[in-house]
C-alpha positions as CSV (number, residue, x, y, z in Angstrom):
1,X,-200.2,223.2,-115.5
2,X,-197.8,220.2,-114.0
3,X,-199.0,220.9,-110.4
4,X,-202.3,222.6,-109.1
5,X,-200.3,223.5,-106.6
6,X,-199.6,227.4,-106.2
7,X,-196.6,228.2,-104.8
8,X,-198.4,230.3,-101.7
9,X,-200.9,228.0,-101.2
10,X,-200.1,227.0,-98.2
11,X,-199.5,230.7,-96.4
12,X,-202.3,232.4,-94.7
13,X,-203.2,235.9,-96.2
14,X,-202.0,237.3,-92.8
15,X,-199.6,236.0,-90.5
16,X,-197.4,237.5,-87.3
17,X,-194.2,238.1,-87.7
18,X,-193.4,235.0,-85.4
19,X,-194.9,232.6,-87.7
20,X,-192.7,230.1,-90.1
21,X,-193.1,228.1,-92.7
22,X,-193.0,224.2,-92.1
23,X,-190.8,222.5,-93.8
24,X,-192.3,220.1,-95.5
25,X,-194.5,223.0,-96.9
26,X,-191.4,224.8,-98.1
27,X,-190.0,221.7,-100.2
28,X,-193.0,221.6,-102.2
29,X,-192.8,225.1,-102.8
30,X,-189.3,224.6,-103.7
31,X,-189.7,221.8,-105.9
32,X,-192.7,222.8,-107.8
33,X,-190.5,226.3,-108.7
34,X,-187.3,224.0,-109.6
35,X,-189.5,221.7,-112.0
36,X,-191.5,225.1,-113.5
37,X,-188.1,226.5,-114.3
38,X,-186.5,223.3,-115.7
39,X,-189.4,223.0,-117.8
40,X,-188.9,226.3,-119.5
41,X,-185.3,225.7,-119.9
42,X,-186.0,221.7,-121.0
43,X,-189.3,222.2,-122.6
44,X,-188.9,218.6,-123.9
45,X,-189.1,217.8,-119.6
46,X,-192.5,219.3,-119.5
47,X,-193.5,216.6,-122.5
48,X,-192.2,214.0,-120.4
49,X,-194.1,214.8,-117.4
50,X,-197.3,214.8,-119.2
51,X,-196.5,211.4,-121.1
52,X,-195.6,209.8,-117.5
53,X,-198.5,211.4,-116.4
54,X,-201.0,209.7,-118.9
55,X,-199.2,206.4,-118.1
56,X,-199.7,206.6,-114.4
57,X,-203.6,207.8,-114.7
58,X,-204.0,204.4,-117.1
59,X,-202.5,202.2,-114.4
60,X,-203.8,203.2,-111.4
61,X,-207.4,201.6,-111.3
62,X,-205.4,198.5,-111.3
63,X,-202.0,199.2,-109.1
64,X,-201.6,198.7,-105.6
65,X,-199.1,201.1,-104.5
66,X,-199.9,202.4,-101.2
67,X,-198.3,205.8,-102.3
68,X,-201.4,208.1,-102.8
69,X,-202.0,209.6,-106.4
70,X,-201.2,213.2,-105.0
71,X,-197.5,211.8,-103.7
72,X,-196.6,209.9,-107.0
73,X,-198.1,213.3,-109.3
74,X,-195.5,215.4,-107.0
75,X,-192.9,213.2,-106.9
76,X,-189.5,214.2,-108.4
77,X,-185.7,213.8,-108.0
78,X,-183.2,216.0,-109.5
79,X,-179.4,215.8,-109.8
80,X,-176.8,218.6,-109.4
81,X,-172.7,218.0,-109.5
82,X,-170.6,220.2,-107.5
83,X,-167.1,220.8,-107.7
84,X,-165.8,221.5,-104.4
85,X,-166.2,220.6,-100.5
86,X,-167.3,224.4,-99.9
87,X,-170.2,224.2,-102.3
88,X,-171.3,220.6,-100.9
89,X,-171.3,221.7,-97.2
90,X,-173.5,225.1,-98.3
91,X,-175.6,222.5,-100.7
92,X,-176.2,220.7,-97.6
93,X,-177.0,223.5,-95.3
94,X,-180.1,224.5,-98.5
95,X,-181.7,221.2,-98.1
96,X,-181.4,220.6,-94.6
97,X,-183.7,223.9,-94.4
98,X,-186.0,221.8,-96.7
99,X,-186.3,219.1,-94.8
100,X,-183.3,216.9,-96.6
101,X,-180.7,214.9,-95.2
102,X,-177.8,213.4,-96.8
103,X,-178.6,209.9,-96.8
104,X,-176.5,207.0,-97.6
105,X,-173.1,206.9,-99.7
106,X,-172.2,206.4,-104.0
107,X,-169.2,205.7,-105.3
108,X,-169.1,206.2,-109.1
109,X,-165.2,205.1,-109.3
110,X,-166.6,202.5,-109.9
111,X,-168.1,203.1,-113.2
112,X,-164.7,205.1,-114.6
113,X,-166.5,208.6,-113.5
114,X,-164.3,210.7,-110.5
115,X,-167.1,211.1,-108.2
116,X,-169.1,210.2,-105.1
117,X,-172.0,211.4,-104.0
118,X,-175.2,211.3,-101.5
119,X,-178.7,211.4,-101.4
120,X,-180.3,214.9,-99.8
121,X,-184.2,213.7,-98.4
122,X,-187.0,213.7,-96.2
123,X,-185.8,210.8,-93.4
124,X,-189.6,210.5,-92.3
125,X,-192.5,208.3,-93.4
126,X,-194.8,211.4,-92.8
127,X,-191.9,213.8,-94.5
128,X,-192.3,211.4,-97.4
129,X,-195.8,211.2,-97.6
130,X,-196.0,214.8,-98.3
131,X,-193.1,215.7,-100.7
132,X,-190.5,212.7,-101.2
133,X,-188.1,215.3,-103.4
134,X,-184.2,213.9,-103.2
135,X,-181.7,215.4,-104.8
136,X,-178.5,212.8,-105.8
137,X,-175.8,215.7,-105.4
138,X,-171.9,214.5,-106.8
139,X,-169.0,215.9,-105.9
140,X,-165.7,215.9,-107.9
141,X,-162.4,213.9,-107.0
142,X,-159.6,215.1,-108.6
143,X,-157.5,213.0,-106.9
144,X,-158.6,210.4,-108.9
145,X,-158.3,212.4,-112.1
146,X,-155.4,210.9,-114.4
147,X,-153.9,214.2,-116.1
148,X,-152.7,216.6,-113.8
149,X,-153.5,219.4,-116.5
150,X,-157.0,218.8,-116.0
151,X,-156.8,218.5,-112.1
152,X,-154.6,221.9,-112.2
153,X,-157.4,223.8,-114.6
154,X,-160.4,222.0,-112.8
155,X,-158.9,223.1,-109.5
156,X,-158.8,226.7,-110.6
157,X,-162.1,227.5,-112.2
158,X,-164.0,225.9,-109.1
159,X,-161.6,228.3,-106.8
160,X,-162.8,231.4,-108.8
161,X,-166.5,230.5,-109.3
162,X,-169.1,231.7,-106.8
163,X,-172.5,229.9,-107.0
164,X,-174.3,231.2,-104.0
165,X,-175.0,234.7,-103.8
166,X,-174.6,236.8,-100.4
167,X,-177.9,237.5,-100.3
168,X,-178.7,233.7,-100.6
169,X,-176.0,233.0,-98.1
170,X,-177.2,236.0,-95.4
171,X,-180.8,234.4,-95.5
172,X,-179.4,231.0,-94.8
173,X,-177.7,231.7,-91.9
174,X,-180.3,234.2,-90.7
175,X,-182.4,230.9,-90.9
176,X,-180.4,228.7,-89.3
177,X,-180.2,231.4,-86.3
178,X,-184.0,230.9,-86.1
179,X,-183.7,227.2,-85.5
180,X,-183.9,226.6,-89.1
181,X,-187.0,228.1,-89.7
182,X,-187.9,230.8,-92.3
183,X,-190.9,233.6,-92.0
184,X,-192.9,233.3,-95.2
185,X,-190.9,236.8,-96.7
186,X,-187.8,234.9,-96.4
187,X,-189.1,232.0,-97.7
188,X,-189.4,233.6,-100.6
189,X,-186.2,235.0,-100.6
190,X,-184.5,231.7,-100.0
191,X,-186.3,230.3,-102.8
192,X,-185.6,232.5,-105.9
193,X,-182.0,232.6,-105.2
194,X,-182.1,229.0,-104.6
195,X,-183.2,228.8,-107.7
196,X,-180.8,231.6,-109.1
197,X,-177.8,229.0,-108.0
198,X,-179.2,226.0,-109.7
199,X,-180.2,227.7,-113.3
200,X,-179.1,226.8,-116.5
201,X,-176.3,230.1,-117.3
202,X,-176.2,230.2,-121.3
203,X,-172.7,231.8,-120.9
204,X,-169.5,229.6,-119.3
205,X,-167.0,230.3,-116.5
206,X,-164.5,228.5,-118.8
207,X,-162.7,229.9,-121.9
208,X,-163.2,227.9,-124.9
209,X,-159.6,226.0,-124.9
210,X,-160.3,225.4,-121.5
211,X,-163.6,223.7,-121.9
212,X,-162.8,221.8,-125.1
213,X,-159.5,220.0,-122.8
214,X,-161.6,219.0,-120.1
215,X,-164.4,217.7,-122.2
216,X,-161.8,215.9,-123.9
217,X,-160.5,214.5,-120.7
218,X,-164.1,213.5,-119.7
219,X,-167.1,215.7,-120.5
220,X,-168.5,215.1,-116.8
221,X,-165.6,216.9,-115.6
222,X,-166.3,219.8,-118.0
223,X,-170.0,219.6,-117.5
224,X,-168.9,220.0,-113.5
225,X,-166.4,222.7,-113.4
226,X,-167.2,224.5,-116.5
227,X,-170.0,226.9,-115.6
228,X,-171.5,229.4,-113.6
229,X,-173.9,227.6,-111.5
230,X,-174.7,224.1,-109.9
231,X,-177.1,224.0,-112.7
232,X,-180.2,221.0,-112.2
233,X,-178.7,218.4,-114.6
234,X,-182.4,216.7,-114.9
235,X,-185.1,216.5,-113.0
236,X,-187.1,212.8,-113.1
237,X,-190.9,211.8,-112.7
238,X,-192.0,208.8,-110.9
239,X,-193.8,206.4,-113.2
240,X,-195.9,203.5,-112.4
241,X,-195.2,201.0,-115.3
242,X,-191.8,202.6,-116.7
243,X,-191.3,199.5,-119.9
244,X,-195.0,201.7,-121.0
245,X,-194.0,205.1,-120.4
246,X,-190.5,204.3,-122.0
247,X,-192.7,203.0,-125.5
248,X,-194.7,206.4,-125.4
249,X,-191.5,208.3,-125.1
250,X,-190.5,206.5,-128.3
251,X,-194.5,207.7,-129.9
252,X,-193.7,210.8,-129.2
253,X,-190.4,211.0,-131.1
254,X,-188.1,211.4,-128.1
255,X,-184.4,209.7,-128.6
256,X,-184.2,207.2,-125.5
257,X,-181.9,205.1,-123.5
258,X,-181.3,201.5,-125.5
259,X,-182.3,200.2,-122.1
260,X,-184.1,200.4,-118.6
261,X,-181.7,200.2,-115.9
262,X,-182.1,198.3,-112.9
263,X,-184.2,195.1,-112.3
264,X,-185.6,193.5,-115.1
265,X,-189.8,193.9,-115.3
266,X,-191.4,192.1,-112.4
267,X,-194.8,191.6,-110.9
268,X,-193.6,192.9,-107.9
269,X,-191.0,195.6,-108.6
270,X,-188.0,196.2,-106.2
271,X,-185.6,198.9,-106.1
272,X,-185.4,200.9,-108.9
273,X,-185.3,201.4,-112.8
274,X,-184.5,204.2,-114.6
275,X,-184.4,205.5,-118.2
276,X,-184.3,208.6,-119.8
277,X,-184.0,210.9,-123.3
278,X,-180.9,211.8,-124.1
279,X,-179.1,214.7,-123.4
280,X,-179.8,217.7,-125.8
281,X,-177.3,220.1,-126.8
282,X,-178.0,223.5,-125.6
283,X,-176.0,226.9,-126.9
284,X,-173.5,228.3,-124.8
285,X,-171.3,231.1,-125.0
286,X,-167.6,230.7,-124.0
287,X,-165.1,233.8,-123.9
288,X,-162.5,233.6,-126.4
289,X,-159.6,233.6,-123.8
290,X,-158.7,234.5,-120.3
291,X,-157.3,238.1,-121.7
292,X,-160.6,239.2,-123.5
293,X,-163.5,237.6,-121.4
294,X,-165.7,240.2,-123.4
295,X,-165.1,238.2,-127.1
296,X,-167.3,235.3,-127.1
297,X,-167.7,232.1,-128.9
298,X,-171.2,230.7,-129.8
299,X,-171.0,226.6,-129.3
300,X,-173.0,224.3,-127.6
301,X,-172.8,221.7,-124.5
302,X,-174.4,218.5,-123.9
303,X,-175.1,216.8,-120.8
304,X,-178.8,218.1,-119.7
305,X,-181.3,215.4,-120.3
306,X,-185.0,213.8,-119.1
307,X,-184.9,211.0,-116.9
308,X,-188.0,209.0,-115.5
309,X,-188.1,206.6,-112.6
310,X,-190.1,203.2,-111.4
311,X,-189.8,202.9,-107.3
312,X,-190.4,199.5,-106.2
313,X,-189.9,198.1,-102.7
314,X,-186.6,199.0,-100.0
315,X,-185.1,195.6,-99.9
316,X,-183.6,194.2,-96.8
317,X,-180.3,193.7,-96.4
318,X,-180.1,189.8,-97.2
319,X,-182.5,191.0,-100.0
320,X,-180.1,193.7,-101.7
321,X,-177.3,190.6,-100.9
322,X,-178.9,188.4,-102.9
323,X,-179.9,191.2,-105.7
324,X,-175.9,192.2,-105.7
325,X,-175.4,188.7,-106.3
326,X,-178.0,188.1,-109.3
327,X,-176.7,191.1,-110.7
328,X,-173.0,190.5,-110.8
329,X,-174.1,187.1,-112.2
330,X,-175.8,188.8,-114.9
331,X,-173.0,191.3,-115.4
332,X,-170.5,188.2,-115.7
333,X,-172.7,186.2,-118.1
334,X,-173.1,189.1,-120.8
335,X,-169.5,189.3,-120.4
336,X,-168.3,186.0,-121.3
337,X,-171.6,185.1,-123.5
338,X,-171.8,188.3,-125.1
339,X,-175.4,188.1,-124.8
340,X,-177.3,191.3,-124.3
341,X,-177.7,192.3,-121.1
342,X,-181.2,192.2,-120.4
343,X,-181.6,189.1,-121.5
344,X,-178.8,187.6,-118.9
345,X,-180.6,190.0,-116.0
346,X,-183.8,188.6,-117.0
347,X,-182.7,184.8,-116.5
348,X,-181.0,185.9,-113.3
349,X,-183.7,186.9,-111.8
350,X,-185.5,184.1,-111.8
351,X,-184.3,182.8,-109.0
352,X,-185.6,186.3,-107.3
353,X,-188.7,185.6,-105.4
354,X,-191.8,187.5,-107.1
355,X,-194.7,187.6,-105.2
356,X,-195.1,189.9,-101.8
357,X,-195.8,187.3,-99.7
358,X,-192.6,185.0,-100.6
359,X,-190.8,188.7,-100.1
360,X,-192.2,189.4,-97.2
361,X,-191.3,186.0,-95.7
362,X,-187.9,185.4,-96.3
363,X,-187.2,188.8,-95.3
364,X,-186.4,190.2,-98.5
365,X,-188.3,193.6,-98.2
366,X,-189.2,196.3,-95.3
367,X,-192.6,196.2,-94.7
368,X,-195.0,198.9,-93.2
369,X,-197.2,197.3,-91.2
370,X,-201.2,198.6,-90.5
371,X,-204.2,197.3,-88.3
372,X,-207.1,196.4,-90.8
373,X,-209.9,197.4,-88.0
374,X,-210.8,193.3,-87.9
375,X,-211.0,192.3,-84.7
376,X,-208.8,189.9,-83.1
377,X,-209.9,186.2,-82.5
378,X,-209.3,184.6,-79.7
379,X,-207.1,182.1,-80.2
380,X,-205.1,184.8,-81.9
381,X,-205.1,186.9,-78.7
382,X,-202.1,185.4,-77.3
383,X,-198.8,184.1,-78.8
384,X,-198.3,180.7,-79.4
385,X,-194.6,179.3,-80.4
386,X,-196.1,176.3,-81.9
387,X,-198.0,178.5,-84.5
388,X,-194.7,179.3,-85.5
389,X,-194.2,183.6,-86.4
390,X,-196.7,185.7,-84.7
391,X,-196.4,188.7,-86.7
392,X,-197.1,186.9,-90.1
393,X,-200.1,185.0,-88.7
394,X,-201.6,188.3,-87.8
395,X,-201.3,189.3,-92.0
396,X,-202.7,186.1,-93.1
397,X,-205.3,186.2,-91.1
398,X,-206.1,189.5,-92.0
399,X,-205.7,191.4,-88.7
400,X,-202.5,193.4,-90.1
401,X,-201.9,194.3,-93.8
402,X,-198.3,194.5,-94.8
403,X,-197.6,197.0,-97.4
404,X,-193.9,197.3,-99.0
405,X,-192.1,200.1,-98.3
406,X,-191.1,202.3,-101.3
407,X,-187.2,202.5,-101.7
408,X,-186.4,206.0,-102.2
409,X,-183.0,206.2,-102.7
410,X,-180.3,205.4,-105.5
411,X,-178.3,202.8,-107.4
412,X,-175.0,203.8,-108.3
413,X,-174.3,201.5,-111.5
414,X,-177.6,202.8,-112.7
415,X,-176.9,206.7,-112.4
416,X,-173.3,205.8,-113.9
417,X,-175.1,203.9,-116.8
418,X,-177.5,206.7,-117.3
419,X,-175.0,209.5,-117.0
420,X,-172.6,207.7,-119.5
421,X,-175.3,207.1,-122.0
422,X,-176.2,210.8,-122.0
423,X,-172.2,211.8,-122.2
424,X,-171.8,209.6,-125.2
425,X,-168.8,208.2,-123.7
426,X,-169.1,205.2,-122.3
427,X,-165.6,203.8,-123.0
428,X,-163.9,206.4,-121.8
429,X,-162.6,207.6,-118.0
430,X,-160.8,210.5,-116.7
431,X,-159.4,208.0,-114.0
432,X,-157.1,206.0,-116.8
433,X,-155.7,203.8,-115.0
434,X,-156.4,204.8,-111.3
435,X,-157.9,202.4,-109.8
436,X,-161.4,202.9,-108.2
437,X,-162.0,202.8,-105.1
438,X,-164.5,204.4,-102.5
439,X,-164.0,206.9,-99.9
440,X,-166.7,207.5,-97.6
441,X,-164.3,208.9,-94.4
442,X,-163.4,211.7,-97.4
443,X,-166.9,212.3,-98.3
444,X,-167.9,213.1,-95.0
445,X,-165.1,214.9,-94.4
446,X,-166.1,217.4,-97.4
447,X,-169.8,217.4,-96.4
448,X,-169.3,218.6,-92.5
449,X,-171.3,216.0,-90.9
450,X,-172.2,212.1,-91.0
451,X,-174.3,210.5,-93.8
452,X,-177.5,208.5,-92.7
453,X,-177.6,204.9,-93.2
454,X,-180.9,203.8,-95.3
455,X,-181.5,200.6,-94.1
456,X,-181.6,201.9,-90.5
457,X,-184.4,204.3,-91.5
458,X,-186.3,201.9,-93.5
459,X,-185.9,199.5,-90.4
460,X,-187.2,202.0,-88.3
461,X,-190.3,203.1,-90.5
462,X,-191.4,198.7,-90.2
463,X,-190.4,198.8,-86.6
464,X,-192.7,202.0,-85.0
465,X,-195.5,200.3,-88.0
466,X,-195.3,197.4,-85.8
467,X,-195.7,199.0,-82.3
468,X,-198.2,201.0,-83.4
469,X,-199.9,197.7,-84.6
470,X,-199.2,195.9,-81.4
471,X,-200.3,198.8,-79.1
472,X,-203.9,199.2,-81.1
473,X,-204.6,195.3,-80.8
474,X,-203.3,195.4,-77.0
475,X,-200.3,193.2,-78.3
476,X,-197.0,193.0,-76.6
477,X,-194.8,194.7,-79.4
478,X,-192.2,192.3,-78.2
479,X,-194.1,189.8,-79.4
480,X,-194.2,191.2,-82.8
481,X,-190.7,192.5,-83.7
482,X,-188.8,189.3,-82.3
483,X,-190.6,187.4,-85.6
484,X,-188.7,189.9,-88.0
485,X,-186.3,187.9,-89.9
């Protein structure tokens, strides 16, 4: 089995009819039953879990990740593109009822592709501890589409299609009435047609003509619009050495991404890499026109595919500065060079600090800050401004360990580059010659409600670590945070 982890294990044999399901508890549920269904749709998903598996049991005598074994086994995030405002704000209700907030902002303009997006996750270090599951959910612009054929026909199909069920939508709000709480039977409820909205549908919404001139336009905007459901367009595992796992993906015969995207390989890893299989072309059934829906055409579709991840640490604002800045470098260099990418990221990054303690004192990474149990000196007891910063004296001397904290969110020329290597059309763009830009104040506007800003979470995760520190070694916490770069 991928988990040991029944979906009921966590509900009592008898409960009261007042009793509901925790959230955190109900996102595990959920996620285990999304990744037991994608496997059975994807069985080539299930061999990549157990190769990313075997490649995180072989490193973890030896890796210091302060993310337990159960976390990093569990870990998953999936992607789903929608096609309309209606379907994001009813996404959003879902996932807040899991625990899941939309946290920070995409835009994938920039990469030729008419979409933004958001992250749907726990906002908690003790919500991430138990299930980290995030969701990157897109949403269509067809403002920024450049045929108005396309926009027109897009338009239409998402008007007619209905991915939610009312049964789905009647527990929701029943939920939501109950201060967004379920009872274990609708749990249960919730869940299956949860899943029922994000399942692969071998038959399409689209006639044939229809699909075949918006894959032509861009086969993202078919892949969106196209079909009957939101269906989970991959779901990815959290490896611990990703240039290993992406070698045994090659063993086992799977056809992978030329390249990791991301950081190059580091000793300490920051942000996040990504690779995956490529997308495998799955039969669909398309009716033959709008007049006889009942004649059907056997074809196939492409876009599904395996992706697997490396987290490394949340970088602080001046360190995401200076990784935009490396990056573009690299970027420009490959460009005018026409040297391969990795190899201009790679000399780049050089001038990227690589050890935890350089990271942690220029301010390059959030920290999570714990009290080792050593007992304070003296001499240690009080601050002393000619010691110079209080807080980093404390790790060095062994009083405090400083632990980076894992970034759990997205990059969004990463997902482009993995979504255009799986569409096989990397030098085209529905946007011809629009002109990319992002809109935030329109994504919000679609969603219902404001977007959380990462770095303010992450900030706030080091911050209570450090109160928490102060308060246990009878510290003025003042003391402490005023040292943060």
């Amino acid at each position: 089995m991928e988990f040991d982890i029944p979906v009921a294990a966590h509900a009592p044999s008898q409960l009261a009819e007042h009793e509901y399901v925790d959230a955190d508890i109900l996102r595990t549920r959920f996620a285990v039953a999304m990744s037991n269904m994608y496997k059975a749709e994807v069985p080539l998903y299930g061999d990549l879990v157990s190769i990313v598996q075997g490649v995180n049991q072989s490193v973890l005598a030896n890796d210091n990740t302060k993310d337990s074994v159960e976390r990093i086994t569990l870990e998953r995030h999936g992607a789903i593109r929608l096609g309309s405002p209606y379907e994001l704000q009813v996404v959003r209700r879902i996932f807040c009822l899991l625990g899941m907030f939309p946290i920070g902002y995409y835009d994938l303009s920039i990469a030729g592709l008419p979409m933004h997006a958001t992250c749907f996750r726990p906002r908690d270090s003790q919500s991430l501890a138990k299930n980290p599951f995030r969701v990157f959910t897109t949403l269509l612009r067809p403002e920024l589409l450049q045929s108005p054929e396309a926009r027109e026909r897009a338009l239409s199909l998402l008007q007619q299609r209905k991915i939610f069920s009312d049964i789905f939508l009647d527990v929701i709000s029943i939920a939501e009435s109950q201060q967004s709480r379920f009872t274990y039977d609708q749990a249960e409820i919730f869940v299956n047609n949860a899943l029922e909205s994000f399942r692969w549908q071998s038959v399409a919404a689209a006639t044939f003509d229809v699909y075949n001139t918006l894959k032509k336009e861009h086969p993202i905007l078919a892949d969106v619009v196209c079909f009957q459901t939101a269906h989970i367009n991959h779901l990815t595992p959290r490896t611990l050495n990703i240039d290993l796992a992406q070698v045994a993906m090659q063993a086992h015969g799977m056809e992978v991404k030329d390249r990791i995207e991301g950081p190059p390989k580091r000793e300490c890893p920051i942000l996040l890499r990504q690779t995956s299989f490529l997308a495998l072309q799955e039969a669909v059934s398309f009716a033959s026109s709008s007049n006889h829906p009942e004649k059907l055409i056997d074809s196939y579709h492409k876009a599904r595919f395996g992706e697997i991840e490396e987290r490394g640490a949340a970088l602080t604002p001046a360190g995401r500065k200076l990784y935009d800045e490396l990056f573009d470098e690299a970027m420009e260099a490959s460009r005018t060079t026409g040297q391969e990418m990795d190899e201009t990221v790679a000399k780049a990054f050089t001038e990227y600090p690589d050890t935890w303690n350089e990271l942690r004192q220029q301010g390059l990474i959030f920290c999570e800050f714990t009290p080792t149990g050593k007992r304070l000196p003296t001499h240690l007891a009080k601050r002393d401004e000619k010691r110079g910063e209080f807080l980093e004296q404390l790790v060095l001397a062994g009083i405090v360990s400083a632990a980076p904290i894992t970034y759990e969110d997205f990059l969004p020329f990463s997902a482009a580059g993995i979504f255009q290597s799986n569409l096989g059309n990397s030098s085209s763009s529905a946007m011809g010659h629009k002109k990319p830009y992002p809109d935030q104040e329109g994504f919000v506007k679609s969603l219902g409600c404001a977007i959380l800003d990462s770095n303010t979470l992450y900030a706030s995760i080091q911050r209570k670590s450090i109160e928490n520190c102060a308060h246990q070694l009878g510290l003025s916490a003042f003391d402490l945070i005023r040292d943060l770069p």
